[in-house]
Every structure is written in C-alpha cells, then in structure tokens.
C-alpha positions in Angstrom: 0.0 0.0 0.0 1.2 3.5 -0.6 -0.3 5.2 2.4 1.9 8.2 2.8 1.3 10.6 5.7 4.4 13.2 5.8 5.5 16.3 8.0 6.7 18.4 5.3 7.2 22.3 5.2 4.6 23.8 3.4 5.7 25.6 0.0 6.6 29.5 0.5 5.7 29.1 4.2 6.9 28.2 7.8 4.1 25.9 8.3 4.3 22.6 8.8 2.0 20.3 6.3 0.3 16.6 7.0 0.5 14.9 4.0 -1.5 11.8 2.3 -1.2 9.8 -0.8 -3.0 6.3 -1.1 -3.3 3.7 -3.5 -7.0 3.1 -4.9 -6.8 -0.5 -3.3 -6.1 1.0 0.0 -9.1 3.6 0.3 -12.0 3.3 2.5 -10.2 1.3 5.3 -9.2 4.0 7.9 -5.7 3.8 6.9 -5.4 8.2 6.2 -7.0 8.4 9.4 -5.0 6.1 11.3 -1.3 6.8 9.7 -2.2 10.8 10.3 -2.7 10.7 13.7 0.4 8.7 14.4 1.9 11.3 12.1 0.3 14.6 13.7 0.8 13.4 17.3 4.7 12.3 16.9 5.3 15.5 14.9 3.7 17.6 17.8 5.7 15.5 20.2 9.1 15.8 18.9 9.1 19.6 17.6 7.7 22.9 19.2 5.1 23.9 16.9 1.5 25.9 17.8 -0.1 24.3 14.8 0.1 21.7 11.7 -1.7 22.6 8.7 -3.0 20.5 5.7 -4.4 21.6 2.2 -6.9 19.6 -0.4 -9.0 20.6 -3.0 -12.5 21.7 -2.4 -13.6 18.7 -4.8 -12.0 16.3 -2.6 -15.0 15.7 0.3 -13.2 12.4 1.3 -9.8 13.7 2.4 -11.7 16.6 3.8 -13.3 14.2 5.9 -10.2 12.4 7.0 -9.3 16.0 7.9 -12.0 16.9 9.9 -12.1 13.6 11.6 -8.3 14.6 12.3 -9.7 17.5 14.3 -9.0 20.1 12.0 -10.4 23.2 10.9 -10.9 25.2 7.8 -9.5 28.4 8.3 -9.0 29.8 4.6 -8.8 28.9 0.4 -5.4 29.3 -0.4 -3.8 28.7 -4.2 -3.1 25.0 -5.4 -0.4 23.5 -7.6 -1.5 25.8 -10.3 -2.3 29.4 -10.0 -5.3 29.1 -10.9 -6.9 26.4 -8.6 -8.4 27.0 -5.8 -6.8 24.9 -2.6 -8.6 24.5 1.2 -6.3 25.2 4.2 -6.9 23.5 7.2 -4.8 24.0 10.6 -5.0 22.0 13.8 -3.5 23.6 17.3 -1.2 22.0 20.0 -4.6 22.7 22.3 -7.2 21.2 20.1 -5.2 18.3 19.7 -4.1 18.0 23.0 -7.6 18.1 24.4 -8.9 15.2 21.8 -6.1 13.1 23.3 -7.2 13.3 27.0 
C-alpha cells in the first residue's frame, strides 16, 4: 500500500504540512486516518510547533473528511499546484489536539 502521511514544510511558508497519498486499493479502510494521527501526534511531540496545517481541493469531500475527523479546521482557500486552482487550508492547534487526546 502506498499510504503516505508526511510532515513536510509547506511551500513558501513556515508551516508545517500533513501529507497523504493512497493507493486506490487502499481507500476506505481508515488507513489516512490512522497513519495521520500517528503522524500529527509524533510530529507535535518531537518539535515545538503551535499548529500543523494540511491543504486539499474543495472537490475532494473524502480527504476533507479524514481531515475533519483529524480535528482540524478550515480556516482559509489558499492557491493550489496551479495558480489558478483554488486549494482548502486547514490547521490544527497543539490545544485542540491535546484536548482530543485526553
């Protein structure tokens, strides 16, 4: 399976970025979900970051939903690969997901 969460500095930014990338075989199982939080939660754990941020295209609803099941929010519409597409940020804060894990 390709399942591919990353920390990964977000293009032209400070941010840090969770990342995704799955194999058609592998969708539908949880596995976004699963390999994300492990991601998220060692990223927050080993560097001192306020907040993690990831981006997807409106027309994606089902990585929006792993996002949101993530705890994040959408905060703004930022530009995508090409300047003329139209990208989804999302950001979740040290606090929010601290207070999920307790």
């Amino acid at each position: 399976s390709d399942v591919c969460p990353s920390d990964l500095p977000l293009a032209h930014t400070q941010e840090v970025e969770v990342a995704f990338a799955l194999s058609k075989g592998c969708w539908h199982r949880g596995l976004a979900t699963e390999a994300s939080r492990a991601c998220i939660d060692a990223t927050f754990k080993a560097l001192p970051l306020d907040s993690i941020v990831a981006t997807v295209y409106p027309e994606n609803s089902r990585s929006i939903a792993v996002l949101k099941k993530l705890g994040m929010q959408e905060e703004s519409r930022v530009f995508g690969v090409w300047p003329d597409s139209l990208a989804l940020l999302f950001r979740l804060t040290r606090r929010d997901w601290s207070q999920q894990a307790a």
